[in-house]
TIMILUM-553011 format. One record per residue (C-alpha): y negated, z, x negated; residue in one letter. Coordinates in Angstrom, 1 decimal, padded with zeros to 4 digits. Layout:
! residues N
north=Y&up=Z&east=X&residu=A;
...
***
This chain:
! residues 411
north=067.1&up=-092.7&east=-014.8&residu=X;
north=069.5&up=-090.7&east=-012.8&residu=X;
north=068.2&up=-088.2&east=-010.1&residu=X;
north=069.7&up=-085.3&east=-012.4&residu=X;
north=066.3&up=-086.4&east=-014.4&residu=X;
north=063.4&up=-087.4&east=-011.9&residu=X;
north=060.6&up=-087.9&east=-013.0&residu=X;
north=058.7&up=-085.9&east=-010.5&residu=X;
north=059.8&up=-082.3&east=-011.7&residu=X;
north=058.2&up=-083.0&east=-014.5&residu=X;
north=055.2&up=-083.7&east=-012.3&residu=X;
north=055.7&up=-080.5&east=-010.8&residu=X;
north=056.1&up=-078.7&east=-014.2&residu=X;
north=052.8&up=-079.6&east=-015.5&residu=X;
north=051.2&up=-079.4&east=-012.3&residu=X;
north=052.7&up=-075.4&east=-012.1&residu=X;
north=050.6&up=-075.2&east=-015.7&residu=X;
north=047.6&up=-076.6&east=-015.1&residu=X;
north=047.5&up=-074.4&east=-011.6&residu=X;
north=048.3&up=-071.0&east=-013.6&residu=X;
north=045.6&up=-072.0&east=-016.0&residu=X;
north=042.8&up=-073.1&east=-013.7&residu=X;
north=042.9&up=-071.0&east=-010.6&residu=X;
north=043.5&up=-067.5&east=-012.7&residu=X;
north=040.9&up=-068.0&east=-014.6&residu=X;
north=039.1&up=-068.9&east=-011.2&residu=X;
north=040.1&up=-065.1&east=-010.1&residu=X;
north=038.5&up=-063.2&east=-012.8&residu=X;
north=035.1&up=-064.2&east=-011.4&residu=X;
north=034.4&up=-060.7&east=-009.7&residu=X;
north=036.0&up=-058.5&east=-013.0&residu=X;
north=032.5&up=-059.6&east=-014.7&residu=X;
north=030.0&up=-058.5&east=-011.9&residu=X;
north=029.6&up=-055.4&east=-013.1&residu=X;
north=028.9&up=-056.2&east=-016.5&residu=X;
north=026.5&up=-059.0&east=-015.5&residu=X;
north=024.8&up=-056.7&east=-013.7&residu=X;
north=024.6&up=-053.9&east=-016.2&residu=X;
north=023.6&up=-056.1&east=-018.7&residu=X;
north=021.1&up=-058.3&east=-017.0&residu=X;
north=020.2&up=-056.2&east=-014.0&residu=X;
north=020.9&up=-059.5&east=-012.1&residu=X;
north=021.3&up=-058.5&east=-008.3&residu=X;
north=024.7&up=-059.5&east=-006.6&residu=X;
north=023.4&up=-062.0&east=-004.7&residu=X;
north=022.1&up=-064.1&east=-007.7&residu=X;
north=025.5&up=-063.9&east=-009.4&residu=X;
north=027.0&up=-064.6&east=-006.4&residu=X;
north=025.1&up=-068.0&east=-006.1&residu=X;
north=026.9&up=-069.3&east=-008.9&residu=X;
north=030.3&up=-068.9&east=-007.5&residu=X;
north=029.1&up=-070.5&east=-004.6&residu=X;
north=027.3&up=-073.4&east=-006.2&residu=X;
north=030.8&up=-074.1&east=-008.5&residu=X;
north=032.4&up=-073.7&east=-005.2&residu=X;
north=030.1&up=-076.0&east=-003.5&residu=X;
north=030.3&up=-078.7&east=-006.1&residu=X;
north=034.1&up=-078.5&east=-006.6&residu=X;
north=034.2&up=-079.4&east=-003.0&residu=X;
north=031.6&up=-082.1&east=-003.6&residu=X;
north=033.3&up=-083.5&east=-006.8&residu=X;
north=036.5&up=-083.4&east=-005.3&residu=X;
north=035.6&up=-086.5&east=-002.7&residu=X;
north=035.3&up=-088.4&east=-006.0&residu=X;
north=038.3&up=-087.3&east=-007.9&residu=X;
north=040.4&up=-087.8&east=-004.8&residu=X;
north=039.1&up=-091.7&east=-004.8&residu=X;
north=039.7&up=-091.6&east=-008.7&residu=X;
north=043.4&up=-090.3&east=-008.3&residu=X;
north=043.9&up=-092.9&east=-005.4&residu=X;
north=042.7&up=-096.3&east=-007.8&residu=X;
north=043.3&up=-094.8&east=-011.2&residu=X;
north=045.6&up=-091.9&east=-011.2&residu=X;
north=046.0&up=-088.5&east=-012.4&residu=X;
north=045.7&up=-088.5&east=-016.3&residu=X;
north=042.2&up=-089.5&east=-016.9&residu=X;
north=040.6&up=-087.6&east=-014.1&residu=X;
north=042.1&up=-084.3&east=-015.3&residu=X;
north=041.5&up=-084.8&east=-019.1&residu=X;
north=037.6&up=-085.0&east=-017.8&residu=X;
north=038.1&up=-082.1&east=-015.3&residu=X;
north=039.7&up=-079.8&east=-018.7&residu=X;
north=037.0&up=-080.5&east=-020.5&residu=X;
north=033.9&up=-079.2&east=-018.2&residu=X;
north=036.4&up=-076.4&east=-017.2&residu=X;
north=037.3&up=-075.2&east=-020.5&residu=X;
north=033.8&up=-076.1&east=-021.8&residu=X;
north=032.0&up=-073.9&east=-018.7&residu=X;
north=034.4&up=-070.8&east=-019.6&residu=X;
north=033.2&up=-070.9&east=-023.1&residu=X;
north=029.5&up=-071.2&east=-022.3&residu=X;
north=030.1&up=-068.5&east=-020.2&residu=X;
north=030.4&up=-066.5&east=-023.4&residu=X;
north=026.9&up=-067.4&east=-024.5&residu=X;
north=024.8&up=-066.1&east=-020.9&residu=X;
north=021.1&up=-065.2&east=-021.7&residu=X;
north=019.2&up=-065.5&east=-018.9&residu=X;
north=020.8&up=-066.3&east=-015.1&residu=X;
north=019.9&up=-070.0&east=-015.6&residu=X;
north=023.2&up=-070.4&east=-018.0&residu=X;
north=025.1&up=-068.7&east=-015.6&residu=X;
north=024.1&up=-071.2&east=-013.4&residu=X;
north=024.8&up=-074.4&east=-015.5&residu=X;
north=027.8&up=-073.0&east=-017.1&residu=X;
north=029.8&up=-071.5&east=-014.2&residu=X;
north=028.3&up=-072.8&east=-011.2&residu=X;
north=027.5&up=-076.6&east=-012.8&residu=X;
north=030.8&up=-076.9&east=-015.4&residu=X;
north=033.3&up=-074.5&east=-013.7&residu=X;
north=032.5&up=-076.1&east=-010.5&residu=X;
north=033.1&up=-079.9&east=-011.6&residu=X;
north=036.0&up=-078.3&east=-014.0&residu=X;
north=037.7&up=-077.2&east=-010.6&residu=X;
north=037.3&up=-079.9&east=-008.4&residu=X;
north=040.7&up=-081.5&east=-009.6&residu=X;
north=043.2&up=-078.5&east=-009.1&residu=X;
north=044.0&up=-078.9&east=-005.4&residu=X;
north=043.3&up=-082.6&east=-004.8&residu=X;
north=044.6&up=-084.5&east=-007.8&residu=X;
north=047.6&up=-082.5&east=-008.4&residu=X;
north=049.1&up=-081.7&east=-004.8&residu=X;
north=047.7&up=-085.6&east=-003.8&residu=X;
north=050.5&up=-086.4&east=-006.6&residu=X;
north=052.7&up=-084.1&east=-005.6&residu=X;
north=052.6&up=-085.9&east=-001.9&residu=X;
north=053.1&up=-089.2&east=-003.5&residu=X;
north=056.4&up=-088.1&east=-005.5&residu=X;
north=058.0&up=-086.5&east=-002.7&residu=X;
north=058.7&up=-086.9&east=001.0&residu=X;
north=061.8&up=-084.6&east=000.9&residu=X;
north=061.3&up=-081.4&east=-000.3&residu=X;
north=057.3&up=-082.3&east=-000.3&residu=X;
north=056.3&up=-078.7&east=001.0&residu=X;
north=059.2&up=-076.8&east=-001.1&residu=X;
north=057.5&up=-078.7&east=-004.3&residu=X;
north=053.8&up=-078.1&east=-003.2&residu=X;
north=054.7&up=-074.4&east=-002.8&residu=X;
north=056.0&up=-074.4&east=-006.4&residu=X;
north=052.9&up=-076.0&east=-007.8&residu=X;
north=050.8&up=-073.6&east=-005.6&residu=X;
north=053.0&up=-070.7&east=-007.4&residu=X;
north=051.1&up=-071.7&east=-010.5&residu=X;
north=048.2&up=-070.2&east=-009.1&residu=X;
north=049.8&up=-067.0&east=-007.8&residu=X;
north=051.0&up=-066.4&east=-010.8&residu=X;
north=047.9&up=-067.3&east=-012.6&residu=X;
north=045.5&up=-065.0&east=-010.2&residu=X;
north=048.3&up=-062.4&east=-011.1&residu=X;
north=048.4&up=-062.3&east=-015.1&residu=X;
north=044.8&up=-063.7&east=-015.1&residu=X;
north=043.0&up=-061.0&east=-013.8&residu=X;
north=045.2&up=-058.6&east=-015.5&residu=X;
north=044.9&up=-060.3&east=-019.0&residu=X;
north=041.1&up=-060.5&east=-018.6&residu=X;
north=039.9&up=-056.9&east=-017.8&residu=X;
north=042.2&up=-055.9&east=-021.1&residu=X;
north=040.1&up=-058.6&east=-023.0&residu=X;
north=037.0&up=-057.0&east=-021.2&residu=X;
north=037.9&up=-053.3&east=-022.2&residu=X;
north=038.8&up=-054.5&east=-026.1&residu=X;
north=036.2&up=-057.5&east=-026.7&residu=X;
north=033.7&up=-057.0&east=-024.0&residu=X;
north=032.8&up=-059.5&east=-021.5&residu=X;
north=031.5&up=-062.4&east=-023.9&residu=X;
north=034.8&up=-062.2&east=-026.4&residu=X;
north=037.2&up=-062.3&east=-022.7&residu=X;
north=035.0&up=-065.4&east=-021.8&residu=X;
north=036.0&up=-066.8&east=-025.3&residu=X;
north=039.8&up=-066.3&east=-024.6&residu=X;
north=039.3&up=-067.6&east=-021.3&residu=X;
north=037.9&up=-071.0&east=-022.3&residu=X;
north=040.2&up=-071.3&east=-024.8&residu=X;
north=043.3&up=-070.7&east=-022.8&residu=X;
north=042.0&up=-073.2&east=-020.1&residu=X;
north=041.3&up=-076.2&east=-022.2&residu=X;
north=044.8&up=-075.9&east=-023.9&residu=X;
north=046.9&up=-076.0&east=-020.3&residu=X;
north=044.9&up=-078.7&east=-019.3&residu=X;
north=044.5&up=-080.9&east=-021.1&residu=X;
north=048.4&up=-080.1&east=-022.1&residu=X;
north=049.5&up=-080.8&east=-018.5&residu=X;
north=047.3&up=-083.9&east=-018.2&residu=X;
north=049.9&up=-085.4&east=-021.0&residu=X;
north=052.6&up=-085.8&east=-018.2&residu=X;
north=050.8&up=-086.8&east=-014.9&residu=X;
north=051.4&up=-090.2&east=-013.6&residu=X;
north=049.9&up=-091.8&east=-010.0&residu=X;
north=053.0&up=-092.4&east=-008.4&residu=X;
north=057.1&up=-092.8&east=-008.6&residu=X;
north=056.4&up=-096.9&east=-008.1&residu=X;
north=054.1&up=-096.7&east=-011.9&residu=X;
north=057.8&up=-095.4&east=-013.3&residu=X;
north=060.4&up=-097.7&east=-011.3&residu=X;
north=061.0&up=-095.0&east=-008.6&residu=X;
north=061.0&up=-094.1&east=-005.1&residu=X;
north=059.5&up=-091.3&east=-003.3&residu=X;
north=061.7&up=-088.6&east=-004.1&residu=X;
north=064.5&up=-089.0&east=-000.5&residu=X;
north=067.6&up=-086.8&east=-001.4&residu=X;
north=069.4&up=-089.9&east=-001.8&residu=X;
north=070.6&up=-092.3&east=-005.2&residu=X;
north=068.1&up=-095.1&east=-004.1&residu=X;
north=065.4&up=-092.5&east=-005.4&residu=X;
north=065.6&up=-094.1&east=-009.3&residu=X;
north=065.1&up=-097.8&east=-007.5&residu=X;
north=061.8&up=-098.9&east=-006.9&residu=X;
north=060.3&up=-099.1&east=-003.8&residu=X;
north=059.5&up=-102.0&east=-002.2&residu=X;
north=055.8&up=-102.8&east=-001.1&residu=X;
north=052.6&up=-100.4&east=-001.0&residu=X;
north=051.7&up=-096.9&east=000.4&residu=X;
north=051.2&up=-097.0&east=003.9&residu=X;
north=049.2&up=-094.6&east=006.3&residu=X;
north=045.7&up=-094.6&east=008.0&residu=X;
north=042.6&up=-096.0&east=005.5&residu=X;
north=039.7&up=-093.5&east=004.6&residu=X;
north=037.8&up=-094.7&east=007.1&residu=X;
north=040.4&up=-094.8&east=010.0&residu=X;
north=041.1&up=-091.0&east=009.5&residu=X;
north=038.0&up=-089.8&east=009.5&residu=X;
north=037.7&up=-091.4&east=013.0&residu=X;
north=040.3&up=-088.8&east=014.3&residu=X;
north=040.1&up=-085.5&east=016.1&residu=X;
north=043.3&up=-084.1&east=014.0&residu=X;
north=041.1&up=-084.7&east=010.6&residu=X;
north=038.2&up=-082.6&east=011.5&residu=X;
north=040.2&up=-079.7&east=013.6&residu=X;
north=041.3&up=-079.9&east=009.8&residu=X;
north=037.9&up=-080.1&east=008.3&residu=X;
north=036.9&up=-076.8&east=010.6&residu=X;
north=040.2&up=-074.5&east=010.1&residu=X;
north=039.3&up=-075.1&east=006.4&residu=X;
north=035.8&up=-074.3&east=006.4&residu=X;
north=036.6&up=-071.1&east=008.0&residu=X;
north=039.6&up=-070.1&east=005.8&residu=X;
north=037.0&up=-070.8&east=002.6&residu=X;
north=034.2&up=-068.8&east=003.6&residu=X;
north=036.3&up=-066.3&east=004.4&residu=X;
north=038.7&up=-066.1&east=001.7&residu=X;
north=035.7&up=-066.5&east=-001.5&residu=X;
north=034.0&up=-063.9&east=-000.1&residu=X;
north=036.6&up=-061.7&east=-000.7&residu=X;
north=037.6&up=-063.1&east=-004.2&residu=X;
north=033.9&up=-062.2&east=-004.6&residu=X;
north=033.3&up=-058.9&east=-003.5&residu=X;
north=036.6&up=-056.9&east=-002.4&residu=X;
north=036.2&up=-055.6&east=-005.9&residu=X;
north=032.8&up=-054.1&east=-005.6&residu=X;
north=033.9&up=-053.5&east=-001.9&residu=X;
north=036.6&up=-051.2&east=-003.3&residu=X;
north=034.9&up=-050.0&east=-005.9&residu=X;
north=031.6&up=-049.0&east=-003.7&residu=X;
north=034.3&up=-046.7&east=-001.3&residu=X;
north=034.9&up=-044.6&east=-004.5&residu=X;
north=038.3&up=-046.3&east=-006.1&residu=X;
north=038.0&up=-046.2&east=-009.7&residu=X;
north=037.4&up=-050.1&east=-011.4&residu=X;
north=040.7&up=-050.3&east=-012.7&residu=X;
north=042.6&up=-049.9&east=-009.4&residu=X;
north=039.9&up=-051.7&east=-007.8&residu=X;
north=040.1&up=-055.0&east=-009.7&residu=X;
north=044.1&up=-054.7&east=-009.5&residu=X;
north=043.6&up=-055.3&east=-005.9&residu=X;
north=043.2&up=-059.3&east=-007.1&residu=X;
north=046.6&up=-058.9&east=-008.5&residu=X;
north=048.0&up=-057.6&east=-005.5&residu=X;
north=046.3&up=-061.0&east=-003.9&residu=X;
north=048.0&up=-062.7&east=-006.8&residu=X;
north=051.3&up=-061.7&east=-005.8&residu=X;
north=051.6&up=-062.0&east=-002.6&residu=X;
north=050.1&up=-065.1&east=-002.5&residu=X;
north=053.1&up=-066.1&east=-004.9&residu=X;
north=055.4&up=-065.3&east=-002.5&residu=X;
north=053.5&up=-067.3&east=000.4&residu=X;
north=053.4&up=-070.1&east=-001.4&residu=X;
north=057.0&up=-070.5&east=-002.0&residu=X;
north=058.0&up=-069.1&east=001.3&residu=X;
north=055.6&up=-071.0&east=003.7&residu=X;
north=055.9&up=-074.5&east=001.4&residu=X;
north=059.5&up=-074.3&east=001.7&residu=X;
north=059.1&up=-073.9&east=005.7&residu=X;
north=057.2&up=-076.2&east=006.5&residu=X;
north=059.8&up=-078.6&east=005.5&residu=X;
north=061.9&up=-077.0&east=008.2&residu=X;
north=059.4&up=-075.8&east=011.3&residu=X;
north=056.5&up=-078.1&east=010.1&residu=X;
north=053.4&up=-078.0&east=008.7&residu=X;
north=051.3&up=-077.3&east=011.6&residu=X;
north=053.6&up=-074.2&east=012.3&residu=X;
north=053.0&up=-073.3&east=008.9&residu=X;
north=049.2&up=-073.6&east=009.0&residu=X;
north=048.6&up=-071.5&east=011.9&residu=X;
north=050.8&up=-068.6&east=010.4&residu=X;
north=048.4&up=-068.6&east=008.1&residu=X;
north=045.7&up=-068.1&east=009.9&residu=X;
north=047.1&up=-065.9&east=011.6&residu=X;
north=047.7&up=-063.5&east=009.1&residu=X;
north=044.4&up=-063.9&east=007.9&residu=X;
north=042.5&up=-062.9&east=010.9&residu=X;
north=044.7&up=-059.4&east=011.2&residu=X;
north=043.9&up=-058.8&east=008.4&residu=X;
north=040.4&up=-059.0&east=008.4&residu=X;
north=040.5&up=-057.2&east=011.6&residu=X;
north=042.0&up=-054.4&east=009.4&residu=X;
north=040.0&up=-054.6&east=006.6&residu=X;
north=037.1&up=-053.6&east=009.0&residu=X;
north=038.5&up=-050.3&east=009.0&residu=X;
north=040.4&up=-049.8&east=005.7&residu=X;
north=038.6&up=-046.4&east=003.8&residu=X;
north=041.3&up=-046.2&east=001.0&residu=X;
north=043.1&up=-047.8&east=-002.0&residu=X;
north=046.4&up=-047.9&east=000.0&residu=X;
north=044.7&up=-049.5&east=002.8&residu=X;
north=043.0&up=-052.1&east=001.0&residu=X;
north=046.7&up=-052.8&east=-000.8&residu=X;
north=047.5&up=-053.4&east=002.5&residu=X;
north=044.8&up=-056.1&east=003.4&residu=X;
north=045.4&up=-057.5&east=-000.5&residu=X;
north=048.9&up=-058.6&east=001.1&residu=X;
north=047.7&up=-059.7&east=003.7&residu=X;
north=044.9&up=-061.7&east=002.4&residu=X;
north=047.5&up=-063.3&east=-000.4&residu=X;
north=049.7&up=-064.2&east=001.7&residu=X;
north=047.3&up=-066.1&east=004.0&residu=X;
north=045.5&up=-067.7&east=000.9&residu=X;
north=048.1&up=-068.7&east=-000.8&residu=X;
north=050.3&up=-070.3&east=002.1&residu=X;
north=047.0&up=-072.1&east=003.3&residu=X;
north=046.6&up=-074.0&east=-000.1&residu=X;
north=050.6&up=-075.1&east=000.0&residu=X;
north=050.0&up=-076.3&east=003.2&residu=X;
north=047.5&up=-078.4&east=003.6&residu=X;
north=048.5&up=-081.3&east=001.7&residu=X;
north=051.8&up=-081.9&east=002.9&residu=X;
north=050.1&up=-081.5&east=006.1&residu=X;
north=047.5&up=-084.3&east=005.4&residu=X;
north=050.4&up=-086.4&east=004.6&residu=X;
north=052.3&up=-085.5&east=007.7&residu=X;
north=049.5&up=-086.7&east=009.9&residu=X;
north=047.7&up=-089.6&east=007.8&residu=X;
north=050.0&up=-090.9&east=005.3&residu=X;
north=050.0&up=-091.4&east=001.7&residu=X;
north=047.8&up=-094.7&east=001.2&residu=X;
north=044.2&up=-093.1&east=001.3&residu=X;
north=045.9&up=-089.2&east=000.6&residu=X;
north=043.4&up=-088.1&east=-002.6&residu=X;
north=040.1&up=-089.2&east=-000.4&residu=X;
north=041.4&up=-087.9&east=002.5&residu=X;
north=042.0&up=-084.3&east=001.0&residu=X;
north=039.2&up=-084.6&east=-001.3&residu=X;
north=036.9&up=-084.8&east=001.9&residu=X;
north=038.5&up=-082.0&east=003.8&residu=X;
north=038.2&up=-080.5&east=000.3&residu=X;
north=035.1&up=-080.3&east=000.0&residu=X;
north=034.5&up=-079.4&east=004.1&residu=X;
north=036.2&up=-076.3&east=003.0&residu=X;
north=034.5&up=-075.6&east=000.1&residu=X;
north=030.8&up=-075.3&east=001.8&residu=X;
north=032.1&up=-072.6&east=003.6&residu=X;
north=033.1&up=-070.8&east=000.6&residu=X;
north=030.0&up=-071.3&east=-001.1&residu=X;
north=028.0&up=-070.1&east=001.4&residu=X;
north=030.3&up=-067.2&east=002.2&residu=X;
north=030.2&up=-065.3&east=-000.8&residu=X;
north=026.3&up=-065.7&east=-001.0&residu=X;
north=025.8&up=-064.8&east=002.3&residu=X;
north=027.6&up=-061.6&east=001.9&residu=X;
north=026.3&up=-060.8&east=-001.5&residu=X;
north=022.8&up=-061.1&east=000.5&residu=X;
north=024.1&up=-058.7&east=003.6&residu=X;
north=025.1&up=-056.5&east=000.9&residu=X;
north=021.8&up=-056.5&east=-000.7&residu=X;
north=019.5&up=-056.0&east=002.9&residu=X;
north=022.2&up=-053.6&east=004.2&residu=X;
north=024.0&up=-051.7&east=001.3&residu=X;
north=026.8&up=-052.5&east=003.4&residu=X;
north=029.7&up=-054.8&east=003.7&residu=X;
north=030.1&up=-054.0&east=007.3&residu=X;
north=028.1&up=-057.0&east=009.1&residu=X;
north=029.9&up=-059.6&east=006.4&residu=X;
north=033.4&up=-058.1&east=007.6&residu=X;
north=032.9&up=-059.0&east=011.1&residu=X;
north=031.3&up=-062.1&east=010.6&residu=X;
north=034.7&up=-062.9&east=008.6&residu=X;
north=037.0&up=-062.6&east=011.6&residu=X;
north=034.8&up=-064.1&east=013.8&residu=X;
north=034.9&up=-067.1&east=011.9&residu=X;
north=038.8&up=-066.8&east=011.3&residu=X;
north=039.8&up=-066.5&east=015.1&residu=X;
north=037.5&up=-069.9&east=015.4&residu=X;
north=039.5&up=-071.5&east=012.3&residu=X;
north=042.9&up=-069.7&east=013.7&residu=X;
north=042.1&up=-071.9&east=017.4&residu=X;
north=041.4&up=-075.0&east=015.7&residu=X;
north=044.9&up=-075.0&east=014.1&residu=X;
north=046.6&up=-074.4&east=017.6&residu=X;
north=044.8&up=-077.4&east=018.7&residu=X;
north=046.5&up=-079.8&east=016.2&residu=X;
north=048.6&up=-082.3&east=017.7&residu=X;
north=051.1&up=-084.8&east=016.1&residu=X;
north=048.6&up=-088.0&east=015.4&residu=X;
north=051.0&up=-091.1&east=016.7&residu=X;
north=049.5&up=-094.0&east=014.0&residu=X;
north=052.9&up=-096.3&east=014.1&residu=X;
north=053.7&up=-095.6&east=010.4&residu=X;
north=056.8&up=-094.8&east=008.4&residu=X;
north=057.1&up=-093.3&east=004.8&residu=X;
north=057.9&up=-095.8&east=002.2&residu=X;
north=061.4&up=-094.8&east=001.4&residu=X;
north=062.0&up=-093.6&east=004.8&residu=X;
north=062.0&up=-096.9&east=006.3&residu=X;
***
């Protein structure tokens, strides 16, 4: 095999389509509120605690994928993870009473999830040391693309079908990409006769010996792993509570609902941009670089959003907001592997993973609750960038972690 024909793009390729498939889908979560609502007469904080239970438990569940992708690999895990994602979307078309919106987003959607970060960027680490952030970034593009179209695609279904029929197309649409992309994943370059993808001819030759890096247990020992941990648990909450409710935000100041749920479009794109932008440079100024910038961008813009009264304002935190999103999520693996290595990445991620993800379960709740004592958003807003300048710090505070190691092909 000639390095015309790696492997690994073709681990990139499905990767890109089972990120378009999964996190769109995961966007359209705040298009149904209002129907849920009108229908139900559900308050926002109970449909909120299901997007923050299926955040909570894709956080949990990702620990074990992670472990699953590091002794098994890829295929397997995300054949399961298609199936309870698909299989939650199409439930979702059968709600009756808030306890199935429980068990079929917040149970199925959640597990479904739990494999779209950590299983297919932990790959993506594997295949590639050069180029690792420029290839993230074009899995992570999926995803941009997907909360794009997604969102876009399912308020049309809404307007045509209703809200059960879109939840049908959904599911439907989910299941197919998945368990399509799951077809080409493979653990790692050694499984084919390859290195790591280097730049260089010796790429198609396999590498000699194991992965090397710090052990589960070593890294969780570190100060670098949970300044991680933290910045991540901040960027979460903060970032699903506005997936949640920046639509009924907007929508509450007076714009109409079709403007007001293109504002997750907007996220959409810019994040696409981000993710390309900020993967490919961390290859050049580093992934720790990289990392704050997001942040950074993130807690302006919150800082704005506390002010914003109108569409083109709220466009303006959309960008912002994308932008931050989407280069956080290219980011973080390749900075994982820049500070522990490869040999224990999946847990490793998974664990941070699911740090992250209790912040955004409880964000979104915990707003949809301020919204319901206060009729407001206000208190929510600042208790965002509070939390973003603490998540913004901890990534200053990263320092190289010296462990002795090399990169497989890099020694």
């Amino acid at each position: 095999m000639t390095r015309s024909y790696y492997y690994g793009y073709r681990i990139v390729a499905a990767c890109f389509i089972i990120q378009i498939a999964g996190g769109g889908a995961f966007a359209t979560y705040g298009l149904f509120f209002s129907d849920l609502q009108s229908e139900f007469g559900w308050s926002r904080a109970a449909i909120s605690g299901a997007s923050s239970l299926a955040t909570l438990l894709m956080g949990a569940a990702s620990i074990l994928c992670g472990r699953l992708n590091d002794r098994i690999g890829p295929r397997i895990v995300m054949v399961v993870s298609g199936l309870a994602l698909g299989g939650g979307y199409l439930l979702m078309s059968r709600l009756g009473a808030v306890w199935h919106l429980y068990v079929a987003y917040g149970l199925l959607v959640g597990i479904g999830m739990s494999t779209q970060d950590v299983v297919t960027l932990s790959t993506i680490a594997r295949w590639f040391i050069a180029r690792r952030g420029m290839m993230s970034g074009i899995v992570k593009v999926g995803t941009g693309v997907g909360q794009l179209l997604v969102p876009l695609a399912a308020a049309t279904l809404i307007a045509i079908y209703g809200w059960r029929g879109a939840y049908v197309a959904i599911g439907l649409f989910v299941l197919l990409m998945l368990l399509v992309g799951a077809r080409f994943l493979r653990r790692d370059p050694q499984s084919a006769g390859l290195r790591p993808f280097t730049g260089r001819e010796s790429d198609a030759v396999p590498v000699p010996g194991g992965e090397v890096g710090l052990t589960l247990a070593a890294g969780v020992r570190t100060r670098q792993f949970w300044l991680v941990c933290l910045s991540e648990f901040t960027m979460s909450f903060c970032i699903m509570t506005t997936l949640v409710h920046l639509v009924n935000h907007a929508r509450d100041l007076g714009v109409a609902p079709a403007a007001a749920g293109a504002l997750l479009s907007v996220i959409g794109a810019s994040s696409i941009a981000a993710r390309f932008l900020l993967g490919s440079a961390s290859d050049v100024i580093g992934c720790r670089k990289a990392f704050s910038i997001c942040f950074g961008m993130l807690f302006v813009g919150l800082l704005w959003l506390q002010t914003a009264a109108s569409l083109w304002m709220l466009v303006i935190y959309a960008i912002a907001d994308g932008f931050a999103r989407g280069g956080n999520f290219v980011v973080i693996s390749p900075l994982m592997a820049e500070l522990f290595g490869t040999r224990a990445h999946g847990a490793l991620f998974g664990l941070a993973t699911f740090i992250g993800t209790i912040g955004g379960a409880v964000g979104p709740l915990l707003a949809g609750r301020i919204f319901d004592v206060t009729s407001s958003y206000s208190t929510a807003f600042i208790l965002l960038s509070v939390l973003m300048g603490v998540g913004l710090a901890a990534t200053l505070l990263l320092r190289p972690l010296v462990t002795g190691r090399t990169d497989p092909a890099s020694s």
